[in-house]
Every structure is written in structure tokens, then in C-alpha cells.
SERO-4910 file (N, C-alpha, C, O; in steps of 0.05 Angstrom, whole numbers):
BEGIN
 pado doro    nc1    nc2    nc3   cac1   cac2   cac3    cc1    cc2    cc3    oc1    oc2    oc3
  Unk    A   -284   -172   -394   -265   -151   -386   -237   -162   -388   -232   -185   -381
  Unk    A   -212   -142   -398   -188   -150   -399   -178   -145   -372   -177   -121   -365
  Unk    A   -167   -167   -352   -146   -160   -326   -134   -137   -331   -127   -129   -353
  Unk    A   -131   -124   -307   -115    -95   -307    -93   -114   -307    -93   -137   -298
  Unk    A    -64    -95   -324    -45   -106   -326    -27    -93   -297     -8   -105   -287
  Unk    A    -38    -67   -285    -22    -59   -256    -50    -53   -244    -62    -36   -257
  Unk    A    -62    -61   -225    -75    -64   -212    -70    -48   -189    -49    -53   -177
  Unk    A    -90    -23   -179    -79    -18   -147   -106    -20   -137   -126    -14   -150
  Unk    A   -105    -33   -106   -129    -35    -88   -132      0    -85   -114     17    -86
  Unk    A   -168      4    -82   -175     20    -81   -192     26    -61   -194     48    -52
  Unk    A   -210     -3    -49   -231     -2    -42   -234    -32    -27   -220    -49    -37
  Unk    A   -249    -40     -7   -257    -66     -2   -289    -56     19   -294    -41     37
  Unk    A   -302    -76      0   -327    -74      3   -344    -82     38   -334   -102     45
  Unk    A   -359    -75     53   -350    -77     84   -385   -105     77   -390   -121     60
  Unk    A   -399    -93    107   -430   -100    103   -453    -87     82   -449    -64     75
  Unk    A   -476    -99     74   -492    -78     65   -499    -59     83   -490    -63    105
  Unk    A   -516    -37     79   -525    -11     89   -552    -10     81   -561     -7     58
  Unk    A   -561    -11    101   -603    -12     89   -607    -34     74   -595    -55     72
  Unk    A   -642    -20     56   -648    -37     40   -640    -33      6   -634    -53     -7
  Unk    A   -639    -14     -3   -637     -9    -21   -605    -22    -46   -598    -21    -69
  Unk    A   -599    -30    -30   -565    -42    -42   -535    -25    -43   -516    -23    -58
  Unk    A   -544    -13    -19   -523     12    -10   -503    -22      1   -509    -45      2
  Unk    A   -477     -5      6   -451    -19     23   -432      1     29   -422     21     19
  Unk    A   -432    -13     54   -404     -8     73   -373     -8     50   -361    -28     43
  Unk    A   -369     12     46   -335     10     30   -319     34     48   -322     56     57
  Unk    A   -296      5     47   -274     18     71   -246     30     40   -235     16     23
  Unk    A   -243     53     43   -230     65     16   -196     72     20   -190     86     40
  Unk    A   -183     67      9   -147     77      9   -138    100     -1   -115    106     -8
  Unk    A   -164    118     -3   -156    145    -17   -158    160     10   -166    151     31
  Unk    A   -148    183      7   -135    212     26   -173    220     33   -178    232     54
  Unk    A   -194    213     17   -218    235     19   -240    205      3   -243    195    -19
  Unk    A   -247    202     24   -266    176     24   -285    173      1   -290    152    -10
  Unk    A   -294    198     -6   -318    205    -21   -296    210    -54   -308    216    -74
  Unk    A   -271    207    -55   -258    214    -79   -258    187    -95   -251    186   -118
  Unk    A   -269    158    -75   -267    144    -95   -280    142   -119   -270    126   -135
  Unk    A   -299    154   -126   -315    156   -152   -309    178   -174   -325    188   -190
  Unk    A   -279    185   -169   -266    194   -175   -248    194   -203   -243    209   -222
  Unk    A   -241    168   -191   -229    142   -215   -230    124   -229   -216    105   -234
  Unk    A   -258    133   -238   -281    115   -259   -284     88   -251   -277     82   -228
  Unk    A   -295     71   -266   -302     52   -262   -282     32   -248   -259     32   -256
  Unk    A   -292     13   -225   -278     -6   -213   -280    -31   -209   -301    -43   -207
  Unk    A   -253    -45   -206   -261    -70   -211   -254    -94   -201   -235    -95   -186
  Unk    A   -264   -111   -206   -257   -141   -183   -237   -157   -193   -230   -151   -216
  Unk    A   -227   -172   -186   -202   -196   -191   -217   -220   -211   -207   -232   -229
  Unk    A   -242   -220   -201   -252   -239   -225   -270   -222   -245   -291   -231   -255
  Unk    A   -261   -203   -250   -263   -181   -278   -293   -173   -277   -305   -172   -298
  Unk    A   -307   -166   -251   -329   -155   -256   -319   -116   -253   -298   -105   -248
  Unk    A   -340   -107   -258   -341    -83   -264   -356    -66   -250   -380    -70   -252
  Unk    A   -351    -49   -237   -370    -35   -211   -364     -7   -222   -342      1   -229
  Unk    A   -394      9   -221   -396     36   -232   -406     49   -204   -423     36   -192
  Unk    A   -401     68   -196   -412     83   -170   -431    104   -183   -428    123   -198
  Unk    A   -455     89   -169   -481    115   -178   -479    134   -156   -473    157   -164
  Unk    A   -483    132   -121   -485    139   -112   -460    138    -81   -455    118    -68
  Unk    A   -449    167    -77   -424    156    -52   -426    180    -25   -429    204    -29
  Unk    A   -423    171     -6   -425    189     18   -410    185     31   -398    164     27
  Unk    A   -402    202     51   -383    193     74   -397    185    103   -417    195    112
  Unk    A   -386    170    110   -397    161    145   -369    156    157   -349    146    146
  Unk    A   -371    164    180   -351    164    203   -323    160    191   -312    181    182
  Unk    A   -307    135    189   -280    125    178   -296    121    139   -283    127    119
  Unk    A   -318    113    139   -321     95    112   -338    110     90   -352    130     96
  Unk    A   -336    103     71   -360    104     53   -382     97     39   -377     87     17
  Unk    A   -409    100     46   -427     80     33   -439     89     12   -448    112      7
  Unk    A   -439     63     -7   -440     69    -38   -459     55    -52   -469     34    -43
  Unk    A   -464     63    -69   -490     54    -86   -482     43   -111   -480     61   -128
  Unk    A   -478     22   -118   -465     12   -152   -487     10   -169   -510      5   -160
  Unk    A   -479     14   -199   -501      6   -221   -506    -27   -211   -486    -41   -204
  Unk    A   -534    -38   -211   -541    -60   -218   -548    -67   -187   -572    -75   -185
  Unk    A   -538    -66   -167   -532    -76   -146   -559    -52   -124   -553    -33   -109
  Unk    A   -590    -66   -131   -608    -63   -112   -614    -68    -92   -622    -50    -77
  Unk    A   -612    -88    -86   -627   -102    -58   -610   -102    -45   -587    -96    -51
  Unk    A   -620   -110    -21   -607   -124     11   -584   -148      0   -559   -147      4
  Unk    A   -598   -168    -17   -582   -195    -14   -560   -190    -45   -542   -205    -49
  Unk    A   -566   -171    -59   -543   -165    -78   -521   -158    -64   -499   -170    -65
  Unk    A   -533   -128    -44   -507   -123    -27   -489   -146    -11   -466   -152    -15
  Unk    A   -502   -153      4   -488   -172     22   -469   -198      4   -451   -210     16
  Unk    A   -476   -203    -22   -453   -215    -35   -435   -209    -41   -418   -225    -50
  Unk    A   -430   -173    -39   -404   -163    -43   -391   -163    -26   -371   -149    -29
  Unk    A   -392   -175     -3   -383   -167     30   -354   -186     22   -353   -210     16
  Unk    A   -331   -167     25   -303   -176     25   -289   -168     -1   -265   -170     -8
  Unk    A   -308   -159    -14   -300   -167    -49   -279   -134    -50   -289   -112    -45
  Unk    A   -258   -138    -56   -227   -120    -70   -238   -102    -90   -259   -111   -100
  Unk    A   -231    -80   -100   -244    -66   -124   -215    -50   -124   -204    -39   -105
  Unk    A   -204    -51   -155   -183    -46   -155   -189    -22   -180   -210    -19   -191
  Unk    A   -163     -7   -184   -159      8   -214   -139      2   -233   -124    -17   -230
  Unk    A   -138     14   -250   -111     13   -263    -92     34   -256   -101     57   -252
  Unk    A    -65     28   -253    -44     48   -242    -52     82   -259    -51    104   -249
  Unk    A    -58     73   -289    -46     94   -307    -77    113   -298    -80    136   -305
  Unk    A    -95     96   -283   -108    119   -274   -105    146   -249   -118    167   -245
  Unk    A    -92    138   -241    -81    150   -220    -68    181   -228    -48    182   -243
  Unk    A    -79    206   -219    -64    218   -226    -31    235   -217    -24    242   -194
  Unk    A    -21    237   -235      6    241   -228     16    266   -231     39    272   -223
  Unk    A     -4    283   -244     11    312   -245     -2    326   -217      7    349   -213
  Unk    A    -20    317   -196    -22    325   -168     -6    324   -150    -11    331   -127
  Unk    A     19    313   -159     40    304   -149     70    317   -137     88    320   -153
  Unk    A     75    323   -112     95    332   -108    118    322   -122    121    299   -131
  Unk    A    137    345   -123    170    334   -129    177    304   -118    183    284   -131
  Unk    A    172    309    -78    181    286    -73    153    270    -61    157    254    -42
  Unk    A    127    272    -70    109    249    -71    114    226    -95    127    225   -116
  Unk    A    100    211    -83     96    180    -96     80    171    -89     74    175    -66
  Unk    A     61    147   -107     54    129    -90     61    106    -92     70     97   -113
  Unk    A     59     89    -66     60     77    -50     63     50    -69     83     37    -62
  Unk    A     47     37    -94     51     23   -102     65     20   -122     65     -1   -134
  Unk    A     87     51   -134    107     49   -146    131     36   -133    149     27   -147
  Unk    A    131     36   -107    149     24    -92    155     -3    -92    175    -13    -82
  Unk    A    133    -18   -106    136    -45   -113    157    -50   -131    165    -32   -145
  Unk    A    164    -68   -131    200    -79   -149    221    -64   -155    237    -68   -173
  Unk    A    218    -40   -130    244    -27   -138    272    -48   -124    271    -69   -111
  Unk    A    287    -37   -129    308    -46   -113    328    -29    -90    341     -8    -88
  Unk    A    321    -53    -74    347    -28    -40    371    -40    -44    377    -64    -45
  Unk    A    384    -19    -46    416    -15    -56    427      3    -24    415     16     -7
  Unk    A    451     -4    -27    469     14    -13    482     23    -20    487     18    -43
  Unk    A    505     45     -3    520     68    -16    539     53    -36    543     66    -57
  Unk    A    554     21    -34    566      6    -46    560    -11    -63    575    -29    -73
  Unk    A    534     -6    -68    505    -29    -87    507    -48    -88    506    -63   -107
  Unk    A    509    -52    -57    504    -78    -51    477    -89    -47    468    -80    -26
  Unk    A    454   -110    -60    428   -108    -70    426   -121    -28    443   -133    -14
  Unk    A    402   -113    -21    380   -124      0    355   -141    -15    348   -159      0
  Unk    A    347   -140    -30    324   -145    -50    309   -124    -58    316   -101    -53
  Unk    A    287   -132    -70    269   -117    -76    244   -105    -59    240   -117    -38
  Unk    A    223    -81    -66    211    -84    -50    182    -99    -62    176    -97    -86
  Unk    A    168   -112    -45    156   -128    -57    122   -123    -45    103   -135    -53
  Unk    A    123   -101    -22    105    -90    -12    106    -68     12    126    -71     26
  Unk    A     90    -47     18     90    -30     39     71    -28     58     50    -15     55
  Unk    A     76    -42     80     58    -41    109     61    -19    128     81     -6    134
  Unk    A     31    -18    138     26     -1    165      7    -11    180    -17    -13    175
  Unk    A     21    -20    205      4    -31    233      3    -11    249      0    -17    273
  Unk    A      7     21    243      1     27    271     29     47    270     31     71    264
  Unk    A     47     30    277     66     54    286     91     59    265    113     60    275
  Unk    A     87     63    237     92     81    217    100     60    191     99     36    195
  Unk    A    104     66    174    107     48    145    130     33    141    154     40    142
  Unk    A    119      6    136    157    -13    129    150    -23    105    128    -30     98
  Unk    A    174    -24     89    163    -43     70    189    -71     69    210    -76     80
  Unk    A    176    -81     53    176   -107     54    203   -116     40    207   -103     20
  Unk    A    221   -133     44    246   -128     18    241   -162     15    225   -174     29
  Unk    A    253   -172     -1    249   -200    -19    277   -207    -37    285   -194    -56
  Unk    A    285   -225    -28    306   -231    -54    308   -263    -51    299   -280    -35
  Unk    A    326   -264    -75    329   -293    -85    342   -305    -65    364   -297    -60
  Unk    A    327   -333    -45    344   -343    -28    344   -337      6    352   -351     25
  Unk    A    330   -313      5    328   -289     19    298   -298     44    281   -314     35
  Unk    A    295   -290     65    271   -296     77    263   -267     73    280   -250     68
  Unk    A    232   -259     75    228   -230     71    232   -209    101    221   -211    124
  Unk    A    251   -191     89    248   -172    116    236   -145    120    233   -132    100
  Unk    A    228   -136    141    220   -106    140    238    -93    146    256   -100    161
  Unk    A    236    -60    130    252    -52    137    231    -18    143    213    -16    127
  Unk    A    234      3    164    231     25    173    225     36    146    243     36    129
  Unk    A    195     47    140    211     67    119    203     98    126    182    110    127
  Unk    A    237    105    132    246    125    144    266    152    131    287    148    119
  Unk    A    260    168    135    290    185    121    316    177    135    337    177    123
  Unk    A    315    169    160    345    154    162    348    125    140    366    124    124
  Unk    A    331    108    144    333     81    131    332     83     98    348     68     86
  Unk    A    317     98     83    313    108     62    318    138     53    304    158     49
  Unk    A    345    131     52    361    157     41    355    169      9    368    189      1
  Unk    A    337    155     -8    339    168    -42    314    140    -52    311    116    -46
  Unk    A    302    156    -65    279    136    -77    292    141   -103    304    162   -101
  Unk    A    294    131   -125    302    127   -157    284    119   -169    289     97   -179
  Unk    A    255    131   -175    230    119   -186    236    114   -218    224     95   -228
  Unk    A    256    129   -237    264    121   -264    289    101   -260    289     90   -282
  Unk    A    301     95   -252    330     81   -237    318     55   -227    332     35   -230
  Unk    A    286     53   -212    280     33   -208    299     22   -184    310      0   -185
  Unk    A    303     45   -158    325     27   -140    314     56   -124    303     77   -132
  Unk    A    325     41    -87    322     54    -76    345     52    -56    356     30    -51
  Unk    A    353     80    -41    386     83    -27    382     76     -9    368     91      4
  Unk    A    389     54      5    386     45     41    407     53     56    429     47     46
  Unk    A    406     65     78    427     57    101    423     33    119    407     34    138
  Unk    A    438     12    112    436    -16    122    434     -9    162    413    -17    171
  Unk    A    443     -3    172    443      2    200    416     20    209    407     22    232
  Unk    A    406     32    187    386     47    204    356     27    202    335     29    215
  Unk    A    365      9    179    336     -2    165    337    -29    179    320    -46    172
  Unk    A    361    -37    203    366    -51    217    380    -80    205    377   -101    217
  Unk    A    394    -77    183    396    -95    160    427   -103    163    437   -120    148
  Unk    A    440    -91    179    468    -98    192    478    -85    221    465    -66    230
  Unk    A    495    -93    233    502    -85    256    528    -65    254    549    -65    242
  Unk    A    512    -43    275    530    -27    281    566    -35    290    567    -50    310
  Unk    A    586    -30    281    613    -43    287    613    -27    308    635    -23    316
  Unk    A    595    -17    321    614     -6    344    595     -7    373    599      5    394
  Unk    A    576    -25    365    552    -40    388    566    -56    398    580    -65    380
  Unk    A    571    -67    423    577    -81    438    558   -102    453    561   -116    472
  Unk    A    534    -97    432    511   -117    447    492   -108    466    468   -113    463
  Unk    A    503    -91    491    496    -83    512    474    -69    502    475    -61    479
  Unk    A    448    -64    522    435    -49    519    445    -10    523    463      1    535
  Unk    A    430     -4    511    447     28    514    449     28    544    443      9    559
  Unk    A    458     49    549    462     52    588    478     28    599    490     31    620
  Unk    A    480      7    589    487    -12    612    516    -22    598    523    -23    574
  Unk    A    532    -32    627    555    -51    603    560    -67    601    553    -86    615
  Unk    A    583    -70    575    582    -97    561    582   -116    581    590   -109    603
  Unk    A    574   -144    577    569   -175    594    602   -182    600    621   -184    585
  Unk    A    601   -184    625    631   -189    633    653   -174    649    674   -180    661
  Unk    A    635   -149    643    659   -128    658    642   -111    683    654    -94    697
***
């Protein structure tokens, strides 16, 4: 198999399920059961996974691959990544202002004066809403909100994206005094 040249995670493989060579797959799509969707999938060390059979259970999906019968087949997939190629993804389902998520990789955060923050180099969610990641030469990596205040303009052909440095927490307000809100400044 040739390496995908853009790779997106799709899928990570959980415990087996029964005897038959069913598995636990925890999926990054909107509709659990759409992963078999986007043809064939695949691993980092270039194997190739075909979904014969897919269902939904609670959060996950358990799936049935060509080749992969038994109990102890399954359980060697336990952890294993199953990725696609970007260009499979489709893009005419696509709002004006949707995207995904892994186009956001190497754009660049600019400000109103283009002044560069870095790039983005990934997009997290723990819980209490999406940051992604910025990276530059020299640079330690920071998160930044991604917010309609913090992220004012995505430029997906431009390859750059518009920050407001104060909202994405990336400079200080000139007119903070330190103090917590309500209270005043140290000294007076």
C-alpha cells in the first residue's frame, strides 16, 4: 500500500466484541454508523481495513472487517488508528462557512497588522469548547479559544487565519490594570 499523502483519523479501534471478530470502534464522524462510508481504511503501518459489517451501540460502533474472525484477531487491533485520505472526504456537503477541522492544519494566525502568531498545527477539545494549537519558529506552542471573538476570518485558499490577539489571549489588554475585574488596582 502507498502512505496516504494527507491522512485524517477516522476511527480508533476500542476492545473486541464477542466471538466472532466484531470490535469496539470509537469513530470522529457526526453519525457513528457513516464510517463505512468512506471506503476502505487504513493503518499507519499501511494495512488495509474493509468494513463488512457496522452498527451502532451507545457512544461507539461495532464493526466487522474483511479477514478479521476470531476473538484473538480482534483483540490485536485494540488501539490501532484507521485513517482516510483527505480527498475522500466530501466537500460539496459543505456549508459556505463549514470546514473541516483538519484543513485548519498549517494555516497561518495573522492579525489585523499581519503580524504572524504561527501556524496552526492542531485542534483540541477537552470538554469545554475547541482550541487550536499555534506553533512557530522559536515559539513554545500555545492555545488559543477557537472562537468568533478570537477567530475573526478563516482564509482556507489564502491559507491564513484573522486573530484578535486579546481575545485569543495572545496579548494584553492596554487598558487592564492587572486587577481582577471588580476589585482595585494593588496599592490604592
Amino acid at each position: 500500500m502507498t502512505k496516504l499523502e494527507n491522512p485524517i483519523l477516522m476511527a480508533t479501534i476500542g476492545a473486541a466484541q464477542g466471538l466472532r471478530g466484531e470490535v469496539r470502534v470509537r469513530t470522529y464522524t457526526a453519525d457513528a454508523t457513516a464510517l463505512g462510508e468512506y471506503g476502505n481504511l487504513h493503518s499507519e503501518d499501511g494495512r488495509i481495513f474493509e468494513i463488512l459489517e457496522i452498527r451502532e451501540a451507545k457512544n461507539i460502533a461495532i464493526v466487522r472487517f474483511r479477514g478479521i474472525n476470531d476473538r484473538n484477531a480482534a483483540e490485536a487491533l485494540a488501539g490501532l488508528e484507521l485513517f482516510i485520505e483527505r480527498d475522500n472526504l466530501p466537500d460539496d456537503e459543505l456549508e459556505e462557512d463549514e470546514f473541516y477541522y483538519a484543513d485548519l492544519e498549517g494555516l497561518e494566525a495573522v492579525d489585523q497588522d499581519g503580524k504572524s502568531y504561527g501556524t496552526v498545527s492542531a485542534v483540541y477539545d477537552f470538554g469545554a469548547g475547541d482550541l487550536l494549537e499555534l506553533k512557530g519558529p522559536g515559539r513554545r506552542p500555545t492555545l488559543i479559544p477557537f472562537s468568533e471573538a478570537a477567530v475573526l476570518e478563516i482564509d482556507l485558499e489564502g491559507r491564513k487565519i484573522l486573530i484578535d490577539p486579546q481575545a485569543a489571549g495572545l496579548a494584553e489588554n492596554p487598558e487592564d490594570d492587572g486587577a481582577a475585574p471588580g476589585f482595585p488596582k494593588k496599592g490604592k
